[in-house]
C-alpha positions, 0 to 999 in steps of 0.5 A, spaced: 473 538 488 475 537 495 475 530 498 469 532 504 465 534 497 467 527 493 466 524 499 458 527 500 457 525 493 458 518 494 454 518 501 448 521 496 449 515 491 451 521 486 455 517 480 458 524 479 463 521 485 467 517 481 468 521 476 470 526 480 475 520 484 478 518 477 479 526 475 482 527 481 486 520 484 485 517 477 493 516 475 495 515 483 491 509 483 492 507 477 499 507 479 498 502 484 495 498 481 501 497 476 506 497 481 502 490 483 500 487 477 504 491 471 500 490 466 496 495 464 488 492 462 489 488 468 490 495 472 484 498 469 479 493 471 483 493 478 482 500 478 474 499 476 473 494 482 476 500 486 471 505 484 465 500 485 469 498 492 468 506 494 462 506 491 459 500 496 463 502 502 460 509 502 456 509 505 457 507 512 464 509 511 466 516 512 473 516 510 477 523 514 483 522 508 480 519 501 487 519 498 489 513 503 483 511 503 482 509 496 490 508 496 488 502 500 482 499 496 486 501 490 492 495 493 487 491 496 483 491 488 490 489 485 492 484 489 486 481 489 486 481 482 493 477 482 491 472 487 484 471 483 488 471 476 493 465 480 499 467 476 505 470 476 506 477 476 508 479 469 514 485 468 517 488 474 515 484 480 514 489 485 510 485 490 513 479 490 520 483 491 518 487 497 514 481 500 520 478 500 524 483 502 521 484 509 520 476 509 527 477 513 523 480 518 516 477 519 516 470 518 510 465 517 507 461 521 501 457 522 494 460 521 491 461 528 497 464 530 497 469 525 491 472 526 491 473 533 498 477 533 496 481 527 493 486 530 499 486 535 504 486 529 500 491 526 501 496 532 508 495 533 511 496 526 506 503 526 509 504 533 516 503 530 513 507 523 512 513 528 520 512 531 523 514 524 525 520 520 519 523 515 524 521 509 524 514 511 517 513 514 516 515 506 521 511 503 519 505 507 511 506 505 513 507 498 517 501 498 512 496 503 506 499 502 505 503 495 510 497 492 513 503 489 520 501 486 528 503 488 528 509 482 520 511 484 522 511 491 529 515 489 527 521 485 522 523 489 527 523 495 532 526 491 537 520 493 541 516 488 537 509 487 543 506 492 542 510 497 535 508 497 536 501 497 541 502 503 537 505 506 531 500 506 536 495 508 537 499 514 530 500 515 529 493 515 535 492 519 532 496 525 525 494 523 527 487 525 530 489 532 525 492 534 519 487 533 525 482 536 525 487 543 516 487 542 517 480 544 515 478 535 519 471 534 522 472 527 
């Protein structure tokens, strides 16, 4: 079924539209979930908060391209669910890993601050996203934002795992340059 047909069945509250969502992005958002949380029955109530999710957002919300816009309530659920739970995550530690990873390039600050420069920040590293090759936009997105890891990010690129970490190390290097000419303290 074709997303513009899921997407029509949520605005007429048919409760066919997850059943077609966990048929046709089930496993995908399943897998975000586990990427967060490694744990596979936290991951399924996560993936059932993303369901209820769509389903009280759309409607008013039309989303142009379902896959991302469930993807990002899939991540929203899963962290979510891990800061609720109020522990450590158990197995491979995927979030903390690429949160810390990026730690060298956007640093904490106070509260207040943070929130104003958000959507700034946000803009400039999509701007940067935007100055790159497609193999290291994904390779960054998998890393960062689908909290895929090294091996995942590898064999879907057809790269060797140290290639990839090379690569996410110059990324973050370029990344770090970049918000520093935007005028970002890091």
């Amino acid at each position: 079924m074709q997303d513009e047909m899921i997407v029509e069945l949520y605005w007429q509250r048919d409760e066919r539209a997850i059943e077609e969502t966990d048929r046709q992005y089930g496993a995908y958002l399943f897998r975000i979930a586990c990427n967060i949380l490694a744990d596979v029955e936290d991951s399924r109530e996560s993936l059932s908060d993303t369901y209820l999710k769509a389903w009280n957002s759309m409607p008013p919300a039309r989303p142009p391209r379902l896959v991302s816009y469930l993807g990002r309530l899939a991540r929203q659920a899963a962290i979510d669910r891990l800061r609720r739970q109020g522990r450590q995550k158990r197995g491979g530690q995927q979030y903390e890993q690429s949160l810390s990873e990026l730690s060298e390039c956007i640093s904490g600050g106070d509260e207040t601050q943070c929130a104003v420069e958000y959507g700034l920040l946000a803009e400039a590293v999509s701007r940067w996203l935007w100055t790159l090759a497609p193999h290291e936009r994904q390779a960054f997105i998998c890393r960062y934002f689908f909290l895929d890891s090294i091996a995942e990010i590898a064999a879907a690129l057809g790269f060797s795992g140290s290639k990839v970490k090379s690569l996410l190390f110059r990324l973050r290097s370029s990344l770090r340059e970049y918000l520093q000419k935007e005028g970002f303290e890091l």
